[in-house]
N, C-alpha and C positions, 0 to 999 in steps of 0.2 A: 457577606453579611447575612445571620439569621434572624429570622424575627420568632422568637420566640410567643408562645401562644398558649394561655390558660384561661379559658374559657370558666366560666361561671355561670349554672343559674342556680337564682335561689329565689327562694319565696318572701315577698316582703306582707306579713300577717299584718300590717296595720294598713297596709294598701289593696291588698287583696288580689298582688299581680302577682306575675314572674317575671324576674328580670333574666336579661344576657349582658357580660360585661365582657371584656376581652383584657387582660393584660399587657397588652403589649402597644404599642407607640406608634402612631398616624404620621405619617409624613411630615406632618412638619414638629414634631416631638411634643404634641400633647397624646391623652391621651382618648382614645374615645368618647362621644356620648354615650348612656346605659340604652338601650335598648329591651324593650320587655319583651315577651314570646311571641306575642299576635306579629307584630312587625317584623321580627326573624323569620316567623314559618310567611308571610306575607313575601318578604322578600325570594324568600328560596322560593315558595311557589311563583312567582312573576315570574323569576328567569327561568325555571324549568318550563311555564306556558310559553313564554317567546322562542326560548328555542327549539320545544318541537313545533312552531309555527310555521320555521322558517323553512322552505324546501330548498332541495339542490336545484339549480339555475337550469341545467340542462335534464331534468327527469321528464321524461315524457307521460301525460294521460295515458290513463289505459283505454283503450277504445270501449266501444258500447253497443247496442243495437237496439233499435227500436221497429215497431211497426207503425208505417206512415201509408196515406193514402198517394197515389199516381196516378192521374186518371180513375180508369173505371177501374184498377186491379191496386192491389194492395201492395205495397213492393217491405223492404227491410231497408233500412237508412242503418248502415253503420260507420261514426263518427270516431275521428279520435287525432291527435297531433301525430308531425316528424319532425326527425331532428333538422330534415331540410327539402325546399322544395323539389328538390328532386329525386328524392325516395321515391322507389315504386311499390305501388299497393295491390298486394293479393291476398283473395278470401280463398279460401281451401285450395290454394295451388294455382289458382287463374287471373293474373294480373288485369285487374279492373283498372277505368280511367276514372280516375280521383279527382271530387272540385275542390277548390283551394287551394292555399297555399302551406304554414304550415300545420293549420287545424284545416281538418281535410273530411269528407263525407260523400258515400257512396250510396247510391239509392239500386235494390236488386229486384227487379221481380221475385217471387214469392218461390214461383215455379222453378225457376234457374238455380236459386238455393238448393231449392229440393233434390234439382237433379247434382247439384255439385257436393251436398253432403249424404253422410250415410242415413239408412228408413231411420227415422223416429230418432236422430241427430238433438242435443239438445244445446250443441255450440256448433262455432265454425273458428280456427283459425285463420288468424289475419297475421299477415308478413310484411312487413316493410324494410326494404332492401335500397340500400344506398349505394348508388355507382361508383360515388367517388370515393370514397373509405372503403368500400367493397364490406361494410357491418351489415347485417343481419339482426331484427329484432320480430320474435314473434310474441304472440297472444293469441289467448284461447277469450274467446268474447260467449257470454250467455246469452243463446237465444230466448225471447219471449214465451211464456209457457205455452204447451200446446202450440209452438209452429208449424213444426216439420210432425207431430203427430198423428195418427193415424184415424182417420175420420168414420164413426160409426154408426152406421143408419138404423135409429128404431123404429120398429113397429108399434110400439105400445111399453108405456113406459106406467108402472105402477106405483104409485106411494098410500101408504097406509102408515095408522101411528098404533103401537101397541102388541 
């Protein structure tokens, strides 16, 4: 069966609209209500905003890093989901003990970063490796400006205007 389809819009000068009409026969053999333009571009935007609303079920956060205090030293909290609690998690190569379950967060001292990434590093990869599927998923996570940066001692610092 085809359903044939001729679409129409036209201007109606004593209303001040545009309509859309469609030709062709609604399930139960009438034909459509007229629809003018706001409500067509209304519609098509609705369903375009709902489905890119909608995520896949299994896509995982991307992880993140922040600086948080620990005590008396600053450490690096970086958070992010697995696809199952028993993923194991490694920042630059070093499998860290992870709290949670499957959003998960690791707090580093500052220093241990340092030594595990390269001078003046401005991310670190994180691995998360699944035993049971033997999958592999990495990320490259943005460190905070000026983490692993190199620290400059002034003697005298000038500002002038002009």
């Amino acid at each position: 069966m085809t359903w044939p389809l001729l679409s129409i819009f036209r201007m109606d000068d004593a209303k001040q609209t545009t309509s859309f009409r469609s030709s062709f026969l609604d399930g139960f053999g009438q034909k459509p209500a007229r629809m003018n333009l706001r409500q067509v571009v209304l519609g098509v935007t609705s369903a375009v905003l709902f489905g890119s609303l909608a995520a896949p079920a299994n896509a995982a956060e991307q992880p993140r890093a922040k600086l948080v205090s620990c005590g008396a030293e600053s450490c690096l909290r970086i958070a992010g989901t697995r696809p199952s609690q028993g993923s194991v998690v490694a920042i630059n190569g070093h499998v860290v003990t992870a709290e949670g379950r499957r959003s998960w967060k690791v707090d580093l001292p500052i220093e241990m970063v340092r030594q595990w990434s390269a001078p003046h590093a401005r991310t670190v990869e994180v691995s998360l490796h699944d035993p049971a599927t033997q999958r592999e998923i990495k990320a490259i996570v943005v460190l905070p400006i000026g983490l692993l940066g190199g620290v400059t001692d002034l003697a005298l610092l000038v500002v002038s205007s002009g």
